[in-house]
RONU-831538 format. One line per 8 residues: number of its first residue (from 0); their letters; for each residue x, y, z of N, C-alpha, C, O, CB. Coordinates in Angstrom, 1 decimal. Glycine has a CB too. Layout:
N
NUM> A> X Y Z X Y Z X Y Z X Y Z X Y Z | ...
This chain:
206
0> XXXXXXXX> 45.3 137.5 63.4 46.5 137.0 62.8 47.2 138.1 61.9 46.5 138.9 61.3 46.2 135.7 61.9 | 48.6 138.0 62.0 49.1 139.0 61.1 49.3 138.7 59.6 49.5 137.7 59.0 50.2 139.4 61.7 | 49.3 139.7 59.3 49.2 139.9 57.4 50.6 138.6 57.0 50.2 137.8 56.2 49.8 142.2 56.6 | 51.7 138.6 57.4 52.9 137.8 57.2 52.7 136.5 57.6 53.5 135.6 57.1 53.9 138.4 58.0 | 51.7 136.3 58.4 51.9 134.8 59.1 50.5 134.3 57.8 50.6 133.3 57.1 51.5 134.7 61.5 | 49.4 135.0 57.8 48.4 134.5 56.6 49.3 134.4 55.4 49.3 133.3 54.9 47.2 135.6 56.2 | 50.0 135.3 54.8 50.7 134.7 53.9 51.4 134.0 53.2 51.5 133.7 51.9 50.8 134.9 53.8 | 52.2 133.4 54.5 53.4 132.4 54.8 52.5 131.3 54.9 52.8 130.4 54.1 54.5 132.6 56.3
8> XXXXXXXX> 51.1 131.0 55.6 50.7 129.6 55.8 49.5 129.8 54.1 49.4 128.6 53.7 49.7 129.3 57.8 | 49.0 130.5 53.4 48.1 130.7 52.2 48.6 130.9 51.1 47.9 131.0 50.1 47.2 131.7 52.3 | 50.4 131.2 51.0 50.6 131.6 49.9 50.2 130.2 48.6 50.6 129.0 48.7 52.2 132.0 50.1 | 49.4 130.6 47.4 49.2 129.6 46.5 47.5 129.4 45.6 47.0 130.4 45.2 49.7 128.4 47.3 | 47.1 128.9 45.5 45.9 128.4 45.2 45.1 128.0 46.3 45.6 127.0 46.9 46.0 127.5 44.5 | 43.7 128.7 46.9 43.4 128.0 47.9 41.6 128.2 47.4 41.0 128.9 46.6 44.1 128.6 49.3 | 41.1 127.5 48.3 39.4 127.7 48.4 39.3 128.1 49.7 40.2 128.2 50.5 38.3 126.2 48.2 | 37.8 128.4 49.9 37.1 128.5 51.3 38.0 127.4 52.2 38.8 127.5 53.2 35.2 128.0 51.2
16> XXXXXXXX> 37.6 126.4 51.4 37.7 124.8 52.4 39.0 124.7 53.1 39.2 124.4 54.3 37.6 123.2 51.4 | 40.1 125.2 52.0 41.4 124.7 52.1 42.0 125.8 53.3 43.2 125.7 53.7 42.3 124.8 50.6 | 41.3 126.7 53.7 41.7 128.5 54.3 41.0 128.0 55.4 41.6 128.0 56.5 41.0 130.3 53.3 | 39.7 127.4 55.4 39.3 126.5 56.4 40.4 125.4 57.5 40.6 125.4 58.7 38.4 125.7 55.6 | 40.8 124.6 56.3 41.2 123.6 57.2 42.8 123.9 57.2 43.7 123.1 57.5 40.7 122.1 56.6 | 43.0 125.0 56.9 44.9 125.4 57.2 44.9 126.0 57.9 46.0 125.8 58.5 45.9 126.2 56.3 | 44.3 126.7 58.5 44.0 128.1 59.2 43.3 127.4 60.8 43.6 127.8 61.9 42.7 129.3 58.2 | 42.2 125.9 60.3 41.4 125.5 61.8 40.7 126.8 62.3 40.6 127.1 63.4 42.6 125.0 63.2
24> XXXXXXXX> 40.2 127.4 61.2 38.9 128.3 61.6 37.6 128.0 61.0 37.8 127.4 59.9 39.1 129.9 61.2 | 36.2 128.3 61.3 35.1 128.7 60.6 34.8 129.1 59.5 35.8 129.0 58.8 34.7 129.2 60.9 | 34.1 129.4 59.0 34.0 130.0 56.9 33.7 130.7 57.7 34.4 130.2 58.6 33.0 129.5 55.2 | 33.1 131.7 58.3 33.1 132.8 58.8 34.4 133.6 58.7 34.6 134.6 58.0 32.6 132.6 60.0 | 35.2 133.1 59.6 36.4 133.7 60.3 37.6 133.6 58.6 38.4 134.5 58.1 37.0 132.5 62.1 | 37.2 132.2 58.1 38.1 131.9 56.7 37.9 133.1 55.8 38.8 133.5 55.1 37.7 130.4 55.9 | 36.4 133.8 55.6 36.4 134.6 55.0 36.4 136.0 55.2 35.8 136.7 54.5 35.9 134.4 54.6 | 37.5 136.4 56.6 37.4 137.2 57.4 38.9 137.6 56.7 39.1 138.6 55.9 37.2 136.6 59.0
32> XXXXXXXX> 39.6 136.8 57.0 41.2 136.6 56.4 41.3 136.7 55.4 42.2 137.4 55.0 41.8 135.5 56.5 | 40.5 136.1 54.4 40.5 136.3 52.7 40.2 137.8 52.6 40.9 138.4 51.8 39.3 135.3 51.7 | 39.6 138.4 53.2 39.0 139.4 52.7 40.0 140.7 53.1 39.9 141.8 52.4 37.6 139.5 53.2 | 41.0 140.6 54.4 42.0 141.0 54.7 43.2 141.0 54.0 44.1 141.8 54.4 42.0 140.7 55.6 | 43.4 140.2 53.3 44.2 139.9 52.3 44.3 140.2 51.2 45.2 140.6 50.5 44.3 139.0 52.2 | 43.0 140.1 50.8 42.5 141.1 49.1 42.4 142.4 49.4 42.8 143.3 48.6 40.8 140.7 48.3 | 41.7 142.9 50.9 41.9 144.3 50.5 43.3 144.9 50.4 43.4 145.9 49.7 41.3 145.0 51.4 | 44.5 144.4 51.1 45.8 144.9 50.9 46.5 144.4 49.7 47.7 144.4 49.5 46.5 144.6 52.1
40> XXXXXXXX> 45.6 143.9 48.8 46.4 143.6 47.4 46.7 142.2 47.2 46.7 141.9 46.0 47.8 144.3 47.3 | 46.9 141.4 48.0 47.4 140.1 48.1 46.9 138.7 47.1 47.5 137.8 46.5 47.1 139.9 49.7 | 45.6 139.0 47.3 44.2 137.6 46.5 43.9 138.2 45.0 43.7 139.3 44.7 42.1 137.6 47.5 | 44.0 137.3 44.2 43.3 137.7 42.7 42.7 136.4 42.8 43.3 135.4 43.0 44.3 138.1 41.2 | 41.4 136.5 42.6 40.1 135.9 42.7 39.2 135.5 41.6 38.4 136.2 41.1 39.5 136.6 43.4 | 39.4 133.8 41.1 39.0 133.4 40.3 37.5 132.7 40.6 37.3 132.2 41.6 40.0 132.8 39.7 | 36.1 132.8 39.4 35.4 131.6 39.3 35.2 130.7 38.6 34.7 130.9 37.5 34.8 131.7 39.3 | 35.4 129.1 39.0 35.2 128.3 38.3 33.8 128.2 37.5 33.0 129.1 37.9 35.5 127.2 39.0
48> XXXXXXXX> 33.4 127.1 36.4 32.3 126.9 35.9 31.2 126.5 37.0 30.0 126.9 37.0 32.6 125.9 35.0 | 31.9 125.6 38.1 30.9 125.6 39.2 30.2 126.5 40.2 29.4 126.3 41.1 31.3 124.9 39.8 | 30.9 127.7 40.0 30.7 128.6 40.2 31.8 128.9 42.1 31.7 129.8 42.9 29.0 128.6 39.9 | 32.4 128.1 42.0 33.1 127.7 43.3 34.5 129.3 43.1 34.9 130.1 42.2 33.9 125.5 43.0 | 34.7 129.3 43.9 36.0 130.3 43.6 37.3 130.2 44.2 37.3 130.4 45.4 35.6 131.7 44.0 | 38.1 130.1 43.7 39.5 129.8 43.6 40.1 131.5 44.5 39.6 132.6 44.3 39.9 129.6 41.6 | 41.1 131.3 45.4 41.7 132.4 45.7 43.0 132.4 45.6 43.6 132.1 46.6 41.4 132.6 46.8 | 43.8 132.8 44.5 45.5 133.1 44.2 46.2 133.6 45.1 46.9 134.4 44.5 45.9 134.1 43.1
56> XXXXXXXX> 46.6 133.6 46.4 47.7 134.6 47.3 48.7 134.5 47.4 49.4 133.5 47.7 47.7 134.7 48.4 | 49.2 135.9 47.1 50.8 135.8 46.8 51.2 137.3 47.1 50.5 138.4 47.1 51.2 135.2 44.9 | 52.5 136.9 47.3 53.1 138.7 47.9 53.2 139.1 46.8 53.0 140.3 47.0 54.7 139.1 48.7 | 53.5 139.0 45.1 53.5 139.4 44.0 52.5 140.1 43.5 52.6 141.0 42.6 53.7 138.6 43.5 | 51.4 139.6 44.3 50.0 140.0 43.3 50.0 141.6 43.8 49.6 142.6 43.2 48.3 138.9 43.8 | 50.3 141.4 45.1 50.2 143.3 45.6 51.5 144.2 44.8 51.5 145.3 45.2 50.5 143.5 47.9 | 52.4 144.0 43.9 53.6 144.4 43.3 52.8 144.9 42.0 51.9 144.1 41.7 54.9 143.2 43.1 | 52.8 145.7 41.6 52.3 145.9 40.2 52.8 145.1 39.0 54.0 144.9 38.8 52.5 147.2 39.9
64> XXXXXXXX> 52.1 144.7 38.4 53.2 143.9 37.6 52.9 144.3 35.8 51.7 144.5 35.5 53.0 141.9 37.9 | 53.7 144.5 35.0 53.3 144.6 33.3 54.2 143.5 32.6 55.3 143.2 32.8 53.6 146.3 32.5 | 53.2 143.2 31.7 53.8 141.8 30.6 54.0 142.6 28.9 53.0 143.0 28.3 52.1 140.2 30.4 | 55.5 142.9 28.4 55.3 143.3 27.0 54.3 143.1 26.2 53.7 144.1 25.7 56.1 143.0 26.5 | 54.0 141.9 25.9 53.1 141.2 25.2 52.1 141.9 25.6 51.8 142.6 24.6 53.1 139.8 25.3 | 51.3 142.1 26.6 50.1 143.0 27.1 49.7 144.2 26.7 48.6 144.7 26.4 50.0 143.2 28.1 | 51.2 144.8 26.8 51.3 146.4 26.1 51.2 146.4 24.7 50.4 147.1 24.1 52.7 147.4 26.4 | 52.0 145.5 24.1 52.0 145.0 22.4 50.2 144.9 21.9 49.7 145.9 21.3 52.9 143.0 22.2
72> XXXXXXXX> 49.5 143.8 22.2 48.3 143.4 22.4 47.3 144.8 22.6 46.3 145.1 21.9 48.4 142.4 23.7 | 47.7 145.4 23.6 46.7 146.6 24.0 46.6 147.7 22.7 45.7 148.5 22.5 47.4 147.6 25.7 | 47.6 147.6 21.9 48.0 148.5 20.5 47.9 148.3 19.4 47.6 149.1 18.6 49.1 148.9 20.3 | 48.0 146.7 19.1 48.2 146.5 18.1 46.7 145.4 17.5 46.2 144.9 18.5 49.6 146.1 18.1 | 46.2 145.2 16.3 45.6 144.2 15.7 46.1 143.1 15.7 45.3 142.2 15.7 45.3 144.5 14.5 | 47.5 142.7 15.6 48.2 141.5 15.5 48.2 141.0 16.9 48.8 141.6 17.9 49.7 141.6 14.8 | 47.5 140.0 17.1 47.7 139.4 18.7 48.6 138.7 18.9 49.0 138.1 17.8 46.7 138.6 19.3 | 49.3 138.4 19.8 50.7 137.6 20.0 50.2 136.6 21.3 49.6 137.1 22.2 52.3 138.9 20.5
80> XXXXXXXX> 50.3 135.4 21.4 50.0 134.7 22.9 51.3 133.8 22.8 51.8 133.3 21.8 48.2 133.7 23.1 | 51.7 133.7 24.5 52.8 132.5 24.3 52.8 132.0 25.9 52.5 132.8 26.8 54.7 133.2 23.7 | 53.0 130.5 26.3 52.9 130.2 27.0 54.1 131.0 28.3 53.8 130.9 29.5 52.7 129.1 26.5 | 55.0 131.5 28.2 56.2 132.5 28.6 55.4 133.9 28.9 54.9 134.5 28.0 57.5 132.7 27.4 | 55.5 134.3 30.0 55.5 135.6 30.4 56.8 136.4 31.0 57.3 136.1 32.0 54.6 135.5 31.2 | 57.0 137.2 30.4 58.4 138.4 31.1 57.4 139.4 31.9 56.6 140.0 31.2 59.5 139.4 29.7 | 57.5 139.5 33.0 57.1 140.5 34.1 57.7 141.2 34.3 58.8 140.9 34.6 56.9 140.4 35.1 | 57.3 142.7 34.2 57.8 143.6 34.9 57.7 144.5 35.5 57.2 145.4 34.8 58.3 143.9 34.7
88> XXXXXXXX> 58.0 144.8 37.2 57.2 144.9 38.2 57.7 146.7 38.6 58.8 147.1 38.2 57.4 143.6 39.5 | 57.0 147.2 39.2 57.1 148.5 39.0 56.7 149.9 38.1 55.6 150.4 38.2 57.7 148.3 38.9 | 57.6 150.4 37.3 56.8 151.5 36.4 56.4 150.7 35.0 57.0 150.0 34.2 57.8 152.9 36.0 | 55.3 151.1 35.0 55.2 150.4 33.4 55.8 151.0 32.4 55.6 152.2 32.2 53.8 150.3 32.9 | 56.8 149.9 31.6 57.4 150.2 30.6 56.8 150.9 29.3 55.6 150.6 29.1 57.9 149.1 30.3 | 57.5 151.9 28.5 57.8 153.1 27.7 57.1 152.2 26.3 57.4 151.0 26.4 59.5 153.8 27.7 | 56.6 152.6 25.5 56.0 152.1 24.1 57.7 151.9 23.2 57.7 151.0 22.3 54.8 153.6 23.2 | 58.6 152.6 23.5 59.7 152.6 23.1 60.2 151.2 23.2 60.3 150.3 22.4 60.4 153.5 23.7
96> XXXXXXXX> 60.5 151.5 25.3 60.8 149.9 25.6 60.2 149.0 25.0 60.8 148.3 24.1 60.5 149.4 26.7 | 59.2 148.8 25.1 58.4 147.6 24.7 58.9 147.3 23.2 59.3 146.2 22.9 56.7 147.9 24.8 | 58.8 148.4 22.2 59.5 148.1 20.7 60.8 147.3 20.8 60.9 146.2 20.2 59.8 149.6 20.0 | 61.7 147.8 21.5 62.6 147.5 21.9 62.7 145.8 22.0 62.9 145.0 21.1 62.6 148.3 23.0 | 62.5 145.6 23.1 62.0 144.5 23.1 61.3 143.3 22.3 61.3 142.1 22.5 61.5 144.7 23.7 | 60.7 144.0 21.6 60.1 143.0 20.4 61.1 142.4 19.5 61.4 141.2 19.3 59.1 143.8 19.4 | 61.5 143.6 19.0 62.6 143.5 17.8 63.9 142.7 18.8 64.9 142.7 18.0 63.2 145.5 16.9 | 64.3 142.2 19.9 65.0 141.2 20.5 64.8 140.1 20.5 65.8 139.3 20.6 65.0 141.4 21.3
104> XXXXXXXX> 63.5 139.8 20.5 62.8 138.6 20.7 63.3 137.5 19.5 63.6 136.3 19.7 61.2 139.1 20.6 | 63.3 138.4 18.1 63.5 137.7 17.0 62.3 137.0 16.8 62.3 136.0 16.1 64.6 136.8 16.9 | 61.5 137.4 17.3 60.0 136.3 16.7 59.7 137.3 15.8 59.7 138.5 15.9 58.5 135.9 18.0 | 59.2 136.3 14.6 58.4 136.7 13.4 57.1 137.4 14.2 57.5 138.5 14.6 57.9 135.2 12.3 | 56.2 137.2 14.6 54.7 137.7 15.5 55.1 138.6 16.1 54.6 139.6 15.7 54.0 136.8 16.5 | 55.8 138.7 17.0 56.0 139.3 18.3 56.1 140.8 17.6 55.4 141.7 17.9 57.5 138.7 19.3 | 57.2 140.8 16.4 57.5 142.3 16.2 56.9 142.7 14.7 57.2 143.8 14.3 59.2 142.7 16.4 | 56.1 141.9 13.9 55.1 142.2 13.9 53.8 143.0 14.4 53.4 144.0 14.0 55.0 141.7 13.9
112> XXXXXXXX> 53.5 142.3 15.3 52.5 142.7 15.9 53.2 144.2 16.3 52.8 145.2 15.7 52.1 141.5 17.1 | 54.3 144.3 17.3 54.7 145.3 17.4 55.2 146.3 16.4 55.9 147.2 16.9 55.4 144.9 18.0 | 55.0 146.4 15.1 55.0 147.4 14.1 53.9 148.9 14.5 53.8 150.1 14.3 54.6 146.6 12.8 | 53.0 147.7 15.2 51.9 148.9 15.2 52.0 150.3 16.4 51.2 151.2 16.3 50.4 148.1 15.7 | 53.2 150.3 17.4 53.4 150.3 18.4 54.3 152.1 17.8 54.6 153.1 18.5 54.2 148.7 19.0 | 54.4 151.9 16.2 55.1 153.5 15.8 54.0 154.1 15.5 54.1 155.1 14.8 56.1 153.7 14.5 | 52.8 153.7 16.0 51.2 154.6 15.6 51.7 155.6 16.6 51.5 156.8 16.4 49.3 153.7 15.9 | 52.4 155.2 18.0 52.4 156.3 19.1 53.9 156.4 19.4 54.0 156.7 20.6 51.4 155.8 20.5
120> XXXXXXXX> 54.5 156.4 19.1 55.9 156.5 19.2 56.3 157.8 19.5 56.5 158.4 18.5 56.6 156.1 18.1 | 56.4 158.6 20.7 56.7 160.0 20.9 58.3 160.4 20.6 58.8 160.9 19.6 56.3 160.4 22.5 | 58.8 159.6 22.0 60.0 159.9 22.2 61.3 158.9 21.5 61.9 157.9 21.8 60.1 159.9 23.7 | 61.2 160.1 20.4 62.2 159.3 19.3 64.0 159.5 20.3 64.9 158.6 20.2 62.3 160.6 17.2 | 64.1 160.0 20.7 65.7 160.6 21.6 65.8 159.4 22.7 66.9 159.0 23.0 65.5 162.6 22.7 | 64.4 158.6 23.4 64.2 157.9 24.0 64.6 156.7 23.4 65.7 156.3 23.9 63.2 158.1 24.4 | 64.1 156.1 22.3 63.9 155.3 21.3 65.3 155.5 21.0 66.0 154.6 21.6 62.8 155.6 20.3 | 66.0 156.4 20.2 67.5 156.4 19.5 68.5 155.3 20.7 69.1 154.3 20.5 68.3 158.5 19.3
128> XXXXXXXX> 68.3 156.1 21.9 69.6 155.8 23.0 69.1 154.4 23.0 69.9 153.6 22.7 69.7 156.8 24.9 | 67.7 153.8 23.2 67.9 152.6 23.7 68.1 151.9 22.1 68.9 151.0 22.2 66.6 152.2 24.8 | 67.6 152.1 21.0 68.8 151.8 20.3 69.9 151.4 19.9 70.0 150.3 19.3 69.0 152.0 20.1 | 71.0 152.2 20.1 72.0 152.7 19.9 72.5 151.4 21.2 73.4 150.6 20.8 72.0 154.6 19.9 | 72.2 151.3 22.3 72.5 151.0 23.4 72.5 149.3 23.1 73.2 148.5 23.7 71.7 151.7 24.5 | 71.3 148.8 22.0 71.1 147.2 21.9 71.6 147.1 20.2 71.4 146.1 19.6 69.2 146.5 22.3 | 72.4 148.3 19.4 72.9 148.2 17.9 71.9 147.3 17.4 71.8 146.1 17.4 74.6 147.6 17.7 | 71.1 148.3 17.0 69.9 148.0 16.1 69.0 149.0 15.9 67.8 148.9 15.7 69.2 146.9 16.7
136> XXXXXXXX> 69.8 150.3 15.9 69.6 151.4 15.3 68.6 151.4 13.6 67.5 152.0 13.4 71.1 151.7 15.1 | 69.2 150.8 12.9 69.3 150.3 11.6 67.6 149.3 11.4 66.5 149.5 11.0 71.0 149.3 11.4 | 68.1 148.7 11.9 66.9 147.7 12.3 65.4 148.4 12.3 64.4 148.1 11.7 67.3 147.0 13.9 | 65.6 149.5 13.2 63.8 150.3 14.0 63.9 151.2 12.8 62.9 151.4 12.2 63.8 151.6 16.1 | 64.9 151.8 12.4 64.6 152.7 10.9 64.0 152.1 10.1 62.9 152.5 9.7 65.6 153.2 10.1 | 64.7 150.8 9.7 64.0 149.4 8.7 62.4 149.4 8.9 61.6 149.7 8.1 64.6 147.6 9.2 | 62.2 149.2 9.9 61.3 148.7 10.4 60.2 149.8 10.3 59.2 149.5 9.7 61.6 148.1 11.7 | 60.4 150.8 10.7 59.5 152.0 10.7 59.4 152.8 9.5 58.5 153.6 9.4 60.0 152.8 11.6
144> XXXXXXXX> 60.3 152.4 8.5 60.0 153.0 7.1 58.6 151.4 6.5 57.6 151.6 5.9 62.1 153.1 5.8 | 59.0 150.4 6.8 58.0 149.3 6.6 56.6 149.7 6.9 55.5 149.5 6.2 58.3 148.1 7.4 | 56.7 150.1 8.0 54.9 150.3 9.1 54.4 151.4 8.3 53.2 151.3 8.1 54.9 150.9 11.3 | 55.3 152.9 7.6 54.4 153.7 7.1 54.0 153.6 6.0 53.3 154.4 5.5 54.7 154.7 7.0 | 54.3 152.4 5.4 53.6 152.1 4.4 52.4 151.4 4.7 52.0 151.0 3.6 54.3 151.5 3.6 | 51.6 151.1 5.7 50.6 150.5 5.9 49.8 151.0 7.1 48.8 150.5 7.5 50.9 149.2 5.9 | 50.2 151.9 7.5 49.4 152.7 9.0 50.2 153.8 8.6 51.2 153.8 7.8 49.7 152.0 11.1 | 49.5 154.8 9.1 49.8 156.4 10.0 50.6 156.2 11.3 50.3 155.6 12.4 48.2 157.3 10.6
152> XXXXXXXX> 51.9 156.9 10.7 52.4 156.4 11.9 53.0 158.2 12.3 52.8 159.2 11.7 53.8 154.8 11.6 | 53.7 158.0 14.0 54.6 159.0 14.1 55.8 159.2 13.1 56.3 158.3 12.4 55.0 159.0 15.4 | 55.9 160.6 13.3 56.8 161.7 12.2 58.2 160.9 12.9 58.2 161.1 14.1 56.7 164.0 12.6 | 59.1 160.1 12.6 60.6 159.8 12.8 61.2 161.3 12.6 60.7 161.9 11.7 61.3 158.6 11.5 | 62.1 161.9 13.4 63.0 163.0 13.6 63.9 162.6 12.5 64.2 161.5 12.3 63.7 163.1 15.1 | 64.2 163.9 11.7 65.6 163.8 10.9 67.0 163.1 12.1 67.6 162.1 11.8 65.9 165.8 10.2 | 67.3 163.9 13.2 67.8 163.3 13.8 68.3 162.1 14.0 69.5 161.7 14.0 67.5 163.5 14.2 | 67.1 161.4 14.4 67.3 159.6 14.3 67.6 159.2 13.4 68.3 158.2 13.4 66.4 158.6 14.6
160> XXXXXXXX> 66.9 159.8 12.0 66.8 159.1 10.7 68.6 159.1 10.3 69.3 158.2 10.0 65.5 160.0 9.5 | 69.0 160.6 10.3 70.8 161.2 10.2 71.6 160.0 10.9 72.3 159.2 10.4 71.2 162.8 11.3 | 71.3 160.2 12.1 72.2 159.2 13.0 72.4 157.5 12.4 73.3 156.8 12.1 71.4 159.2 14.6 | 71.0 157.6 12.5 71.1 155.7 12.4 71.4 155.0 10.7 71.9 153.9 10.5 69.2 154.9 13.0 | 71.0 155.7 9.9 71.3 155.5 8.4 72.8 155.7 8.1 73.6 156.6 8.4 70.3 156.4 7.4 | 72.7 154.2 7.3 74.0 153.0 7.6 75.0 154.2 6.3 74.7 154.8 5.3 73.6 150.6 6.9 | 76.5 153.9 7.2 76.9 154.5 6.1 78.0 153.8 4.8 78.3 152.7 5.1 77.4 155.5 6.7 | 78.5 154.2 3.9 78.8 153.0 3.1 79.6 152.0 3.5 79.3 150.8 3.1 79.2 153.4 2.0
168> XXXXXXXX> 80.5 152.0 4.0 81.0 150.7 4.5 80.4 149.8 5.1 81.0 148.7 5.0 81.7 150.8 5.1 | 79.0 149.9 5.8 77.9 148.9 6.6 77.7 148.4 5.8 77.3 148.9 4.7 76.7 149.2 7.2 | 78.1 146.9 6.3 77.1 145.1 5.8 75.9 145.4 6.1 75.7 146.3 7.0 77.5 143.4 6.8 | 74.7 144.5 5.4 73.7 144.0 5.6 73.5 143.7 7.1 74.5 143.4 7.8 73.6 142.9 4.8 | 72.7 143.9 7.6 72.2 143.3 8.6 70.6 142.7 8.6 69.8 143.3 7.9 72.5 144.1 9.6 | 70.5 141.5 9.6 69.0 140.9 9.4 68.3 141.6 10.6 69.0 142.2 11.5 68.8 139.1 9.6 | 67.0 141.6 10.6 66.4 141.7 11.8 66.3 140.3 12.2 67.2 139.9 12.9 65.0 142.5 11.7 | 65.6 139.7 12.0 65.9 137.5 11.6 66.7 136.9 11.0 66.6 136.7 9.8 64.9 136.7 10.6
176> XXXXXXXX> 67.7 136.6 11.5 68.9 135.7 11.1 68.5 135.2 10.2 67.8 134.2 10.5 69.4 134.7 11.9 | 68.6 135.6 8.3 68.5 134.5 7.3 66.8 134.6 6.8 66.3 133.8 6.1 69.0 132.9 8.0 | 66.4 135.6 7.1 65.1 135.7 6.7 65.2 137.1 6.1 65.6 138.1 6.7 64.0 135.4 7.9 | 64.8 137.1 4.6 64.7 138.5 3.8 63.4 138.4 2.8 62.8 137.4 2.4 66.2 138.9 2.9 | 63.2 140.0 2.6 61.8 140.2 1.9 62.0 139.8 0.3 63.1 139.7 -0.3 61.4 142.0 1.9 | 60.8 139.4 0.0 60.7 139.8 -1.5 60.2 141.0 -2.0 60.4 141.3 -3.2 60.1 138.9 -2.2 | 59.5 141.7 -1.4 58.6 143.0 -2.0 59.5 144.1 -1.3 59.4 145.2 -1.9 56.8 143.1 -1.3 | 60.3 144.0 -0.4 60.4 145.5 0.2 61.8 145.6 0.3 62.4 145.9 1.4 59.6 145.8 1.7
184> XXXXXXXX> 62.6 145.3 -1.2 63.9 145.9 -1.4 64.9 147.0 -0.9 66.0 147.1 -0.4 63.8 146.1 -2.2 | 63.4 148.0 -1.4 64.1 149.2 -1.5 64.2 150.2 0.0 64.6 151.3 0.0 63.5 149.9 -2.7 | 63.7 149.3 1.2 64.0 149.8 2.3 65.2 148.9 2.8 66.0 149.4 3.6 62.7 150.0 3.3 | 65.2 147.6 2.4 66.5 146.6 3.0 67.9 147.4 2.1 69.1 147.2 2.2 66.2 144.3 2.5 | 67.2 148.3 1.2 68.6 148.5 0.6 69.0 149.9 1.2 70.1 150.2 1.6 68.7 148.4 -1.2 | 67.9 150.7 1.3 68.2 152.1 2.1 69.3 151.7 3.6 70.5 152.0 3.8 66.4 152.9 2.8 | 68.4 151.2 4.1 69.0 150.7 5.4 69.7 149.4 5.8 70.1 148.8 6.8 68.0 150.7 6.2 | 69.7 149.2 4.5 71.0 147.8 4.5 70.9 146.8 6.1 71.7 146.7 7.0 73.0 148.7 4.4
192> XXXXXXXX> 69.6 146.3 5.9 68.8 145.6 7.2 68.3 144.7 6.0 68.4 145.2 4.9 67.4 146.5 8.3 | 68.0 143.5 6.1 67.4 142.5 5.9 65.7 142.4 6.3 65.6 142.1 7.5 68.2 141.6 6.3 | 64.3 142.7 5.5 63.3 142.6 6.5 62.8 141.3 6.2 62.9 140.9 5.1 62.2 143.8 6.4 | 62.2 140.3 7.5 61.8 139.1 7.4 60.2 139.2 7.2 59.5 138.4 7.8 62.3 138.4 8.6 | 59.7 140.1 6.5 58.3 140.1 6.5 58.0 140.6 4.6 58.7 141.4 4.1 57.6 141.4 7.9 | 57.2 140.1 4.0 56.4 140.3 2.7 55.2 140.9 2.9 54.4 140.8 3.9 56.2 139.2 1.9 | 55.1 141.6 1.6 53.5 141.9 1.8 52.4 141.5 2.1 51.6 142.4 2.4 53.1 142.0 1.3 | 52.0 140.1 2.1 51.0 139.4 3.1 50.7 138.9 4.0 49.6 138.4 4.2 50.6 138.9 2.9
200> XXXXXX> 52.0 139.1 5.1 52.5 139.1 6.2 51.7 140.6 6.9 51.5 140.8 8.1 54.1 139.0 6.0 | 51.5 141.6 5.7 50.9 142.8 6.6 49.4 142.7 6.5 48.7 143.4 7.2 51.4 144.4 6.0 | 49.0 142.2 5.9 47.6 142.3 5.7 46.3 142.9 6.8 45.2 143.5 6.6 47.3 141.0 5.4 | 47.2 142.4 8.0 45.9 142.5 9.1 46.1 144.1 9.3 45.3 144.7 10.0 46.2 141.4 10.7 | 47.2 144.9 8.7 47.6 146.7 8.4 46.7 147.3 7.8 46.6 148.5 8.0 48.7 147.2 7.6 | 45.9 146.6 7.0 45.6 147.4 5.4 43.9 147.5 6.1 42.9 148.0 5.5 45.9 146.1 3.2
């Protein structure tokens, strides 16, 4: 059978039994096909408590796929879980991106967690454009004068720091709509950003 026609009749959740009785072959032959299928990428292969095993097939599963939250998670102490996943298939996204991304989200956790993410922050020129590109320049300066006070973080470029620091005519801006610090003034006033986090909000830093 060809790879297209197994997939079209298996795409989903299946067992031995079900690959059995869709297919009208043997467990022999059923696990002839499964195994033709996982080797080209296709099956991610679960076991239940009964020790029974579940087979996932899907044309996706052979696509590479990365979840922000995973890259966030893989870096940081602050864990983030949410029933929503954003995929994205292809090259795995930049520590930048992913920052990026957090600070969009507007979740309290999410960019949090993502503070930790300027421990490796290379490409500040990378980082500025995509910036500059979602106006929240102001915001990742905020945010990254916050994290060195509680981690080792990467050296911010005079560059970025020149560029993005607000000049006097700039309003306030929030990172969280309506959410501001009590302890950490004197970076919401440098950068005339609003930060939605206090000092015991960092704790899991120290």
């Amino acid at each position: 059978m060809e790879i297209k026609y197994l997939l079209k009749r298996l795409e989903g959740a299946q067992t031995i039994d079900t690959v059995m009785d869709i297919l009208g072959l043997s467990k022999e032959k059923a696990t002839y096909y499964i195994y033709r299928l996982r080797k080209q990428g296709y099956v991610k292969t679960r076991r239940l408590s009964n020790n029974k095993r579940v087979y996932y097939i899907s044309f996706e599963n052979k696509l590479q796929s990365f979840d922000y939250r995973e890259i966030i998670n893989k870096h940081s102490p602050v864990k983030i879980s949410t029933a929503e996943t954003y995929k994205i298939y292809g090259k795995e996204p930049t520590l930048e991106e992913t920052l990026i991304y957090a600070i969009k989200t507007k979740s309290l956790r999410t960019i949090l967690a993502a503070l930790a993410l300027f421990r490796k922050i290379n490409n500040w020129s990378e980082l500025y454009r995509l910036s500059k590109e979602n106006h929240i320049e102001r915001q990742v300066g905020a945010l990254y004068d916050l994290a060195r006070m509680f981690m080792r973080t990467k050296r911010m470029t005079k560059r970025f720091r020149n560029l993005s620091l607000p000049k006097d005519h700039c309003d306030f801006v929030y990172v969280i709509q309506d959410l501001k610090s009590k302890d950490f003034g004197h970076i919401e006033n440098k950068w005339k950003v609003y930060l939605p986090f206090n000092q015991k909000d960092l704790e899991d830093y120290r």
